[in-house]
C-alpha positions in Angstrom: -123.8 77.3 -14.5 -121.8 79.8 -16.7 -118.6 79.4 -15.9 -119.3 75.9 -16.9 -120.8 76.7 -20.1 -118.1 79.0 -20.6 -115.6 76.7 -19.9 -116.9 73.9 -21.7 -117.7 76.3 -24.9 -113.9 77.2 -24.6 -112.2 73.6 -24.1 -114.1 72.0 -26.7 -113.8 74.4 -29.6 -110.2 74.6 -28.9 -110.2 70.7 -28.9 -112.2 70.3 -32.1 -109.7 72.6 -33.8 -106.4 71.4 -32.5 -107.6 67.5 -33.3 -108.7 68.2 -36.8 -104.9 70.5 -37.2 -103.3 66.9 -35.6 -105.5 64.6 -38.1 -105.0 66.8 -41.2 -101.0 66.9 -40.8 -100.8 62.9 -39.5 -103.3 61.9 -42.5 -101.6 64.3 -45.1 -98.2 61.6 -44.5 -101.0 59.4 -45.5 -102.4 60.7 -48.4 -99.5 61.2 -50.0 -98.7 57.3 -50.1 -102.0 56.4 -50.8 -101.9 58.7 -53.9 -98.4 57.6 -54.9 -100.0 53.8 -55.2 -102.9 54.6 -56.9 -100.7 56.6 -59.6 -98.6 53.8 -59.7 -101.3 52.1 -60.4 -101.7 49.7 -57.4 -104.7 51.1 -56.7 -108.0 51.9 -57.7 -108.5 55.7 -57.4 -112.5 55.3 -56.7 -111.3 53.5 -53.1 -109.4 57.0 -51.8 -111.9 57.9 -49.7 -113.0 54.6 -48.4 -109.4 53.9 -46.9 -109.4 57.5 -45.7 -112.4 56.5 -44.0 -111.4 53.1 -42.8 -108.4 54.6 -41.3 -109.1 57.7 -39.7 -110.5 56.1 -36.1 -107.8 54.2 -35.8 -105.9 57.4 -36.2 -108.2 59.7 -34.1 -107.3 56.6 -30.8 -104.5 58.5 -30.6 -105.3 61.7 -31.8 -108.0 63.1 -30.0 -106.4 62.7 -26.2 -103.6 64.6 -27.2 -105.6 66.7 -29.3 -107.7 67.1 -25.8 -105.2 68.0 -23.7 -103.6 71.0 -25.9 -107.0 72.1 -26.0 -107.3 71.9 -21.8 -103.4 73.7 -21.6 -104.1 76.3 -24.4 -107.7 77.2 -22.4 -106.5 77.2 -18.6 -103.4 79.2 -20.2 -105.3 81.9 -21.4 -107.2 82.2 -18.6 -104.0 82.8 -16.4 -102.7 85.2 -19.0 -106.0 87.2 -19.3 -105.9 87.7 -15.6 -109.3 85.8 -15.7 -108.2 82.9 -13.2 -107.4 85.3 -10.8 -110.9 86.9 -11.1 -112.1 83.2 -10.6 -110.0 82.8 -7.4 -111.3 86.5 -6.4 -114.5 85.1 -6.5 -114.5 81.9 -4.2 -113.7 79.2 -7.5 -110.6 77.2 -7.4 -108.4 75.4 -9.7 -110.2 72.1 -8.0 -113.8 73.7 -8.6 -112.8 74.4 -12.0 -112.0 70.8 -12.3 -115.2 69.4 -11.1 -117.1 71.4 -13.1 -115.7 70.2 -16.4 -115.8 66.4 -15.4 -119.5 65.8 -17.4 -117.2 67.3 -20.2 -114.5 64.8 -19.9 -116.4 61.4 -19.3 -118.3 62.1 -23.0 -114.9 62.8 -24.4 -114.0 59.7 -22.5 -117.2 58.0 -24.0 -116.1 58.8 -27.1 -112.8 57.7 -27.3 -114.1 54.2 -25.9 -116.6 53.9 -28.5 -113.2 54.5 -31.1 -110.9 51.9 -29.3 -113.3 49.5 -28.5 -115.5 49.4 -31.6 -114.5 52.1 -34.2 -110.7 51.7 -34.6 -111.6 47.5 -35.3 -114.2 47.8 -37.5 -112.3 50.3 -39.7 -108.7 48.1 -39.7 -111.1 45.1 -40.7 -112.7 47.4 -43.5 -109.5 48.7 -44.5 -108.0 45.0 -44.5 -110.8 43.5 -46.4 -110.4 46.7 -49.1 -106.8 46.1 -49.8 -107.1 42.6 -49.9 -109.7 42.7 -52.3 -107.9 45.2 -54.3 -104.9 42.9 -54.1 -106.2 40.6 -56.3 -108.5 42.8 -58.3 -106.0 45.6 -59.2 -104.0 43.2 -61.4 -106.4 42.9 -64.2 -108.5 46.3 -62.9 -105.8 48.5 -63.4 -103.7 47.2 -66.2 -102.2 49.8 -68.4 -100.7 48.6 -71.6 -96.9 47.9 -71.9 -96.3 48.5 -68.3 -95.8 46.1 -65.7 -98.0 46.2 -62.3 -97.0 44.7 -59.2 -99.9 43.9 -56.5 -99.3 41.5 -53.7 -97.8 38.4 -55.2 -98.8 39.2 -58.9 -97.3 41.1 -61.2 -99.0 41.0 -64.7 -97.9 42.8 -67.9 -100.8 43.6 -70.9 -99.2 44.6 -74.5 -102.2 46.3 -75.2 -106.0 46.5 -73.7 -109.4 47.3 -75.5 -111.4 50.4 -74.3 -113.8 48.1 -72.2 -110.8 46.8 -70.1 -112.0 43.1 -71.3 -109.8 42.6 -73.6 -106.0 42.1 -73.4 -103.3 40.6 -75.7 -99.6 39.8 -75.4 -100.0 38.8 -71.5 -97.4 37.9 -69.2 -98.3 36.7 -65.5 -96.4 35.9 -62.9 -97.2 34.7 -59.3 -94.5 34.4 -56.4 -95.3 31.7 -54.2 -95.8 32.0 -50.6 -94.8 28.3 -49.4 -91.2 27.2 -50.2 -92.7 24.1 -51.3 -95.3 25.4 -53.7 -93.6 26.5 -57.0 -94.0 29.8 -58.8 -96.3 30.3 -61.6 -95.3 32.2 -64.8 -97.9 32.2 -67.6 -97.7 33.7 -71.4 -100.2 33.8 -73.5 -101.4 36.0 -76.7 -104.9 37.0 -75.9 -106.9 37.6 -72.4 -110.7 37.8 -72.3 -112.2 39.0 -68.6 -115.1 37.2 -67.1 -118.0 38.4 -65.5 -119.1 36.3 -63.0 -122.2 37.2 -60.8 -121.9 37.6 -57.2 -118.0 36.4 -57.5 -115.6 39.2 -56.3 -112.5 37.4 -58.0 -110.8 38.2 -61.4 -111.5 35.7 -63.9 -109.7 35.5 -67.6 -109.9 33.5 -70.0 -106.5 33.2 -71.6 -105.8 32.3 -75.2 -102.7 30.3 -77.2 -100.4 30.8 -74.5 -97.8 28.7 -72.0 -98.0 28.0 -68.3 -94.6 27.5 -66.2 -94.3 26.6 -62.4 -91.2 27.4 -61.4 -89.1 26.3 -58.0 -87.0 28.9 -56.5 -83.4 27.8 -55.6 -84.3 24.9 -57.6 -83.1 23.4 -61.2 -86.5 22.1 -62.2 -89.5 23.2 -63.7 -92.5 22.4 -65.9 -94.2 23.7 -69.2 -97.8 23.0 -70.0 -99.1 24.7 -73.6 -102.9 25.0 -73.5 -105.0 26.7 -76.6 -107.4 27.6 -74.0 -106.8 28.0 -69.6 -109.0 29.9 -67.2 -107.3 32.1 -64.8 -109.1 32.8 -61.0 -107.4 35.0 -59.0 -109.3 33.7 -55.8 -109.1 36.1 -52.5 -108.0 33.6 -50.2 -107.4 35.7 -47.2 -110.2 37.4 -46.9 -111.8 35.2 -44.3 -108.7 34.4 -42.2 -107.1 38.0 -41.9 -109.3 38.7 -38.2 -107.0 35.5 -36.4 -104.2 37.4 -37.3 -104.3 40.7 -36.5 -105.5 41.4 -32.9 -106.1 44.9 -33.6 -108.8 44.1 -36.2 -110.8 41.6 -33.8 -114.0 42.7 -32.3 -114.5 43.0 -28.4 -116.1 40.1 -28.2 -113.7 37.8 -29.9 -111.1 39.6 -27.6 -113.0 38.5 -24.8 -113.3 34.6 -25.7 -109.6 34.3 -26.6 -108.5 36.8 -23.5 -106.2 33.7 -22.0 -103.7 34.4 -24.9 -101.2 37.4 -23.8 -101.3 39.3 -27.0 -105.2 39.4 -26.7 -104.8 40.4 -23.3 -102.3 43.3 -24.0 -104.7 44.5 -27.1 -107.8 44.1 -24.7 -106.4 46.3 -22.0 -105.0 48.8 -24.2 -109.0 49.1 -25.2 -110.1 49.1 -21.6 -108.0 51.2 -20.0 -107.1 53.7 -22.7 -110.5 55.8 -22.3 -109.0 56.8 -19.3 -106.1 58.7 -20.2 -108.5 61.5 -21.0 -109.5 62.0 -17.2 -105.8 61.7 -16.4 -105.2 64.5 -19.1 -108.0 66.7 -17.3 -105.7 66.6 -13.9 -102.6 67.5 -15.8 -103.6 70.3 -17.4 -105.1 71.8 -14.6 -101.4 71.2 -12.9 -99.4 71.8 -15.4 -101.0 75.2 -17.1 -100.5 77.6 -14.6 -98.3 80.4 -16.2 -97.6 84.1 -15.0 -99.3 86.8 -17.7 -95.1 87.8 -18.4 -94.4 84.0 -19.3 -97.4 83.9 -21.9 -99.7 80.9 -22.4 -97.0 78.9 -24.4 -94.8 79.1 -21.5 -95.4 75.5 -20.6 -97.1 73.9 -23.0 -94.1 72.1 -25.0 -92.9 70.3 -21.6 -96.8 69.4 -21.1 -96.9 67.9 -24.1 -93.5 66.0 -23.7 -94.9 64.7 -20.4 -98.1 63.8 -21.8 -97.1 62.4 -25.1 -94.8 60.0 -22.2 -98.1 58.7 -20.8 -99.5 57.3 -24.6 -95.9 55.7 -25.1 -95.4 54.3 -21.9 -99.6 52.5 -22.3 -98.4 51.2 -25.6 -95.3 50.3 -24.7 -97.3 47.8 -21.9 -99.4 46.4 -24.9 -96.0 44.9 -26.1 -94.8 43.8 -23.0 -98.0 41.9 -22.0 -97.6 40.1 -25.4 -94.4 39.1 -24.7 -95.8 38.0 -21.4 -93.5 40.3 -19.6 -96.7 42.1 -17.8 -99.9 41.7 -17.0 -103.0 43.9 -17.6 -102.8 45.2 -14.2 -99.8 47.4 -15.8 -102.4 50.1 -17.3 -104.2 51.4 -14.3 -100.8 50.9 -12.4 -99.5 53.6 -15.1 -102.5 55.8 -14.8 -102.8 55.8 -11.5 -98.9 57.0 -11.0 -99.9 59.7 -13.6 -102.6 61.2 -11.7 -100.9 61.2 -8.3 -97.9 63.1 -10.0 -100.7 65.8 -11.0 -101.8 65.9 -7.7 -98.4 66.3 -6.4 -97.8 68.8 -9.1 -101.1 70.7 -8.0 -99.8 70.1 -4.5 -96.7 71.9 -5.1 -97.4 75.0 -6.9 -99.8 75.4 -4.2 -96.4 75.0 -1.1 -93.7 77.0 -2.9 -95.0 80.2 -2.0 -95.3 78.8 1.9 -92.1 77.4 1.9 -90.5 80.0 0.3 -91.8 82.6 2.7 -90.5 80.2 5.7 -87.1 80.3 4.1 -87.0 83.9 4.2 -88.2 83.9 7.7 -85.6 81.5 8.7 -83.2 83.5 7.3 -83.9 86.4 8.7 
């Protein structure tokens, strides 16, 4: 049908362009903090684009149904400015029509915001998890620079100078803070460092030279020295395999599943359900809430739209913290929505009475 292909061609250009504004001004915060690390030296510069990458579903969850609806008001908008909805209306198709006819539309944006939440958004926090954590305990030896202390995680290590090959470092202090209270700290000195390359191993390994090892206790007045001529160093990634048990948002759908008992999972797994459908509730809105007069322009009612919209993804995420603190249940999300799209229908509703009851006012009054 044209007007569906016309329609469609309009909503989803305008959608595509309004999303990758939204991502480019959300990520740019980003950026800016990623690049401030990695100048500081906390991170390695060749993983920029990699956490870029890891992060941007996660960011595009919440992204792309806002950037959805702006695209559905700034569309409909036009066409009542343009005069063109009341050609439609001339013509036998109404507001409702309209709707129906860009419903395939919205169930493969729907699609693709379930295939983000449910699978994409999870796979790139675990990617991004597994990156940092890695570079946590490579970037103290990786991205030494002489005479300058780096900080990364629990280590901060200190180099007096460093050969050309990055193997090679002398005058090396070491410190690592403890994250028990009754594990000590470790504070090592020594006069030469020589890295190790060790096949298939992802940790840093040094071999240190001539130097002194302290463990010291916090809030404590003890400590102990060892000299060594020779000590290998292994900074060993210890988290790596334990990070998905504590962060729900990084599980997988299927581990959600199994532990879905537990009200934290249960808030995460309904948020990943349920969410998708905020685009069909965004489709009814619009279609309410866009309805301008040519003198009041398209932006007439935009900003409220978006207010009222923007209430609908806080409100869904504010559930996800009530059901883990086992204030709610996951019944809570499709309650929301489903409040939502009757107050578009009533909105629809309404616009469609005024002029009725306005015209019995004036009869009454006469």
């Amino acid at each position: 049908m044209i007007i569906r292909r016309y329609l469609v061609k309009q909503v989803v250009s305008t959608s595509l362009v309004v999303t990758a504004l939204l991502t480019l001004i959300i990520m740019g915060g980003q950026l800016i903090k990623i690049f401030g690390r990695a100048a500081q030296g906390r991170l390695d510069g060749g993983v920029l684009l990699s956490i870029i990458a890891y992060r941007l579903p996660e960011f595009l969850t919440l992204i792309l149904p806002l950037g959805f609806f702006i695209g559905l008001m700034l569309v409909f908008g036009r066409l009542y400015v343009d005069h063109e909805m009341a050609v439609l209306n001339g013509s036998g198709v109404s507001r409702n029509q309209l709707t129906r006819l860009l419903l395939p539309m919205t169930v493969i944006f729907l699609i693709v915001q379930a295939v983000l939440m449910c699978w994409g958004a999870s796979a790139g926090i675990r990617g991004y998890q597994s990156l940092m954590q890695t570079q946590a305990v490579r970037a103290g030896f990786d991205l030494v620079r002489p005479k300058e202390f780096i900080s990364s995680g629990s280590y901060t290590i200190y180099a007096g100078s460093l050969s050309e090959d990055r193997k090679n470092l002398k005058d090396i202090f070491y410190y690592y803070k403890s994250d028990r209270e009754d594990k000590p700290d470790q504070m090592i000195l020594a006069k030469e460092a020589t890295r190790v390359e060790i096949e298939n191993d992802t940790a840093s390994v040094v071999d240190l030279v001539q130097g002194r090892r302290y463990e010291i206790y916090p809030n404590q007045p003890r400590y102990t020295q060892a000299e060594f001529q020779s000590y290998r160093l292994r900074l060993e990634n210890d988290k790596d395999v334990n990070f998905e048990s504590e962060d729900v948002e990084a599980l997988s759908m299927s581990k959600l599943w199994q532990k879905r008992d537990d009200f934290v999972v249960r808030g995460e797994l309904g948020w990943r359900i349920f969410g998708p459908f905020v685009m069909v509730v965004a489709l009814f809105l619009a279609v309410a809430l866009s309805e301008v007069s040519p003198r009041q322009g398209r932006y007439y009612r935009l900003i409220p739209a978006i207010f009222i919209f923007a209430s609908l993804i806080v409100l869904m995420i504010a559930i996800r913290t009530r059901i883990s603190k086992e204030e709610l249940d996951i019944w809570a999300y499709p309650a929301v929505l489903l409040i939502y799209g009757i107050a578009a229908a009533l909105f629809t509703r309404k616009q469609k009475l005024a002029p009725k009851i306005k015209k019995s006012i004036q009869r009454v009054g006469l």
